[in-house]
C-alpha positions in Angstrom: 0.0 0.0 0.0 1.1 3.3 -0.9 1.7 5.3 2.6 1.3 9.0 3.4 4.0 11.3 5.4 2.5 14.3 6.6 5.2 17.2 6.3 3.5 20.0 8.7 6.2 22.6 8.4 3.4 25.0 7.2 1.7 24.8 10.8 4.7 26.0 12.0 5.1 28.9 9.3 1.6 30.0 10.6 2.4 29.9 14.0 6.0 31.8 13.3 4.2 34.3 11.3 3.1 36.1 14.5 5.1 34.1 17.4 8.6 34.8 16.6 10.2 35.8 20.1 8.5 36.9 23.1 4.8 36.8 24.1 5.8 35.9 27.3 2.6 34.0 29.0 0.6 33.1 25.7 0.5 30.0 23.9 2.0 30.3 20.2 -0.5 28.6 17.5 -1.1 26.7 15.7 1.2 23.9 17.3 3.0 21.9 14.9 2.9 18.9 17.5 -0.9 18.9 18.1 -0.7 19.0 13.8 1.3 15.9 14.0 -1.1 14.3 16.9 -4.6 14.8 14.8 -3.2 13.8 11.5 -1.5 10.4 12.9 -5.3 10.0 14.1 -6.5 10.2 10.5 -4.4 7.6 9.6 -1.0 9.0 8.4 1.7 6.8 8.5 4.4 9.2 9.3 5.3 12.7 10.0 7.6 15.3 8.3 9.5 18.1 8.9 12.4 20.1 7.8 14.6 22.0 10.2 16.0 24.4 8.2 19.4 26.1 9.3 17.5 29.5 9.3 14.8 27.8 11.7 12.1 30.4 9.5 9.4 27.3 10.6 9.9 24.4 12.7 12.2 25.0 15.5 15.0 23.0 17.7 12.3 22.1 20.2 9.7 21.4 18.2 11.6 18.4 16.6 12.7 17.6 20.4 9.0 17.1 21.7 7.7 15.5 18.3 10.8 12.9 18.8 9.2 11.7 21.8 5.5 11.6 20.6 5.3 10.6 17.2 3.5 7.4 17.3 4.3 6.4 13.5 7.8 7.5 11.9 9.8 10.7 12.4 11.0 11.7 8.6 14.0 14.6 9.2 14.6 16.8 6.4 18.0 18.4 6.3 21.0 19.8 4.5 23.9 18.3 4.8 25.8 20.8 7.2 27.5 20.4 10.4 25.1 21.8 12.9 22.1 19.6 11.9 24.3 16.5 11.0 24.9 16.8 15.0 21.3 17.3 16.0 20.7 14.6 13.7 22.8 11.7 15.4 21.7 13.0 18.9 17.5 12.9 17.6 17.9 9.4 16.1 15.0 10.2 13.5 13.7 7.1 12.4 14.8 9.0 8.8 16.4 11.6 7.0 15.8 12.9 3.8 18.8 15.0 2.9 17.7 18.0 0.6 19.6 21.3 -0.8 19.2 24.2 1.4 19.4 28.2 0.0 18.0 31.2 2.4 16.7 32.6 -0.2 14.2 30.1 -1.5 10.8 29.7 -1.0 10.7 26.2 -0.3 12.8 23.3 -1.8 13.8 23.8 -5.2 15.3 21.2 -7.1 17.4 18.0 -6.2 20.5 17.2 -4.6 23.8 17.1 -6.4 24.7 14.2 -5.1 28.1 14.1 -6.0 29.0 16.6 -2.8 32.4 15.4 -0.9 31.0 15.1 2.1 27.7 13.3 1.1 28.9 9.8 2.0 30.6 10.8 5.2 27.0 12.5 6.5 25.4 9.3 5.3 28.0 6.8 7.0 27.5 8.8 10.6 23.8 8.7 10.4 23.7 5.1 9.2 26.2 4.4 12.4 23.5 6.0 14.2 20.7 3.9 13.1 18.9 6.3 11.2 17.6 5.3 7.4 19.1 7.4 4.9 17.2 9.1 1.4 18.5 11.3 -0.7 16.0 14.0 -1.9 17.0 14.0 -5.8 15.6 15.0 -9.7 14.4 11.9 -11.3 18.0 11.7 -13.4 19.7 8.7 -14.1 22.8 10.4 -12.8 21.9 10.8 -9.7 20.2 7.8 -8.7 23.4 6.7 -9.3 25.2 8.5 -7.3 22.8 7.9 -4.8 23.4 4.2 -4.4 27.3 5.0 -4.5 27.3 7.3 -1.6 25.9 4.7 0.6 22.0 6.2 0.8 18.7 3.4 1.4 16.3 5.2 0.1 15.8 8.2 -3.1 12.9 10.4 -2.8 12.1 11.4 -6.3 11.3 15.1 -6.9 7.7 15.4 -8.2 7.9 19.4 -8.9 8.4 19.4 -12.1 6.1 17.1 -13.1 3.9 18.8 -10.9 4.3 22.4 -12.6 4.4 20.8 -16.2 1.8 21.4 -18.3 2.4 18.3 -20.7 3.2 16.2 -17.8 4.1 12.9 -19.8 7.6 13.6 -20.5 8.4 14.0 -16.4 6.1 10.8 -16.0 8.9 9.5 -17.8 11.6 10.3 -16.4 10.2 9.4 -13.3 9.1 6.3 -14.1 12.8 5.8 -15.7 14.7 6.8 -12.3 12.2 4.1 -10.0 12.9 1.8 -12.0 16.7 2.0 -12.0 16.6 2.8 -8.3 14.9 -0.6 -7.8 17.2 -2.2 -10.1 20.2 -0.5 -7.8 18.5 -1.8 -4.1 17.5 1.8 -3.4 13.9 2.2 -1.7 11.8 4.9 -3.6 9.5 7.7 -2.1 8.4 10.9 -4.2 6.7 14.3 -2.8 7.2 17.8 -3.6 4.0 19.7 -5.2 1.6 16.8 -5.5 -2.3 18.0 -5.1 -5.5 16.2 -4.4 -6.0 17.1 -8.0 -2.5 15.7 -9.6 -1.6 12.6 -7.2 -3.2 10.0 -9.1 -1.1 11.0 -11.8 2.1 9.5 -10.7 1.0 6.1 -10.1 2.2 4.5 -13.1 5.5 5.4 -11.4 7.2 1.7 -10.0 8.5 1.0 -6.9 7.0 3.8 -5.0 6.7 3.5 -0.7 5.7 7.0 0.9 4.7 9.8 -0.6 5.5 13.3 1.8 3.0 15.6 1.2 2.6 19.0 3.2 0.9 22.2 1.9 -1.8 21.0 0.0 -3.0 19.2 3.1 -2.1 22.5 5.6 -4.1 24.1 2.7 -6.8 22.2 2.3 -7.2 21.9 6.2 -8.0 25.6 5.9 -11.8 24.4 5.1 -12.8 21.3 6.5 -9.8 20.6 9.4 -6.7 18.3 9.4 -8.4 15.0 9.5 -10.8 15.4 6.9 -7.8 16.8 4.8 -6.0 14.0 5.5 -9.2 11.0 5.0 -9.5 12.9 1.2 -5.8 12.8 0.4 -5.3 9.2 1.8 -9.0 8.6 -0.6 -6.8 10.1 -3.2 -4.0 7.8 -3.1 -5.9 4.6 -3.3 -5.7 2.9 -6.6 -1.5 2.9 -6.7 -0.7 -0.4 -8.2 2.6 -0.6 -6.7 
């Protein structure tokens, strides 16, 4: 069965929106951990998050606390720098997904190089530590490669350009081309980035997939009718993936 991970940074980009320092004696909301908590309800079957170096939504803390209450998986999202490397090992995530990191983005944009030097030194630590390894990558033949080389378990195949594409046969393609050879190579396959209650059936001619992370357009759609009900209608969406 295809599975879900809930990414829930944008409950913390609400919450950091107006609850940056201060505010002694209130409660900052919306809480990222209650997020986690109702979704994992509605049957997720694990929980993302991305502490970024600039910590612009989740926070050291948050990741702390959701360590010890996730009930499903813990998915880390991470650049491969020295700081969160650390915070990594001491956490134990039950995963990371390593992804590029700029400050000036908007949100993740684009795949790993994966031929970075220190790639399979970050990987080796956190392997030693008993965290499971992906790789957050294009769907390029290249870099799957790469991938398996530098010591990683899993890939998770970038979906945004098939997502933004208007013809969206030719990134089918290459996404379909890039499972398959990661299968072929004993690498694990997840995808996420930009995938909708509208586009998600899409991708399921695409082999070989395990979790798919999805976070805004179930923040977004929660908007309207809640977290759970967002989740029940994505999880509704996804059935039909013939594996």
């Amino acid at each position: 069965m295809l599975q879900l991970g809930v990414n829930i940074d944008h409950v913390a980009t609400l919450r950091q929106a107006r609850y940056k320092a201060g505010h002694e004696g209130m409660t900052p909301e919306p809480d990222p951990v209650a997020a986690a908590a109702e979704v994992e309800a509605a049957g997720a079957h694990g929980i993302t998050v991305h502490l970024r170096e600039d910590r612009r939504h989740i926070q050291d803390a948050d990741v702390q606390t959701l360590r010890k209450t996730i009930r499903t998986r813990m998915n880390l999202e991470m650049a491969d720098v020295p700081e969160i490397v650390a915070i990594a090992e001491a956490l134990k995530p039950d995963e990371v997904c390593i992804v590029p990191e700029r400050r000036a983005e908007v949100t993740t944009e684009g795949g790993l190089n994966v031929a970075g030097k220190s790639l399979p030194r970050t990987i080796a630590r956190l392997r030693k530590a008993g965290i499971v390894v992906s790789l957050f990558i294009a769907p390029d033949l290249k870099q799957v490669r790469a991938s398996a080389a530098a010591g990683a378990q899993f890939i998770e195949l970038h979906t945004g350009a098939y997502a933004n594409a208007r013809n969206k046969s030719l990134e089918l393609k290459r996404l379909v081309a890039a499972a398959e050879l990661a299968h072929e190579l004993g690498l694990r396959v997840n995808a996420g980035h930009g995938l909708t209650y509208q586009n998600v059936s899409g991708i399921f001619p695409v082999p070989h997939l395990e979790t798919l992370n999805i976070g805004h357009s179930i923040v977004s759609r929660a908007v309207f009718v809640g977290l759970r009900q967002a989740l029940t209608e994505m999880l509704a969406a996804m059935k039909g993936y013939p594996g």
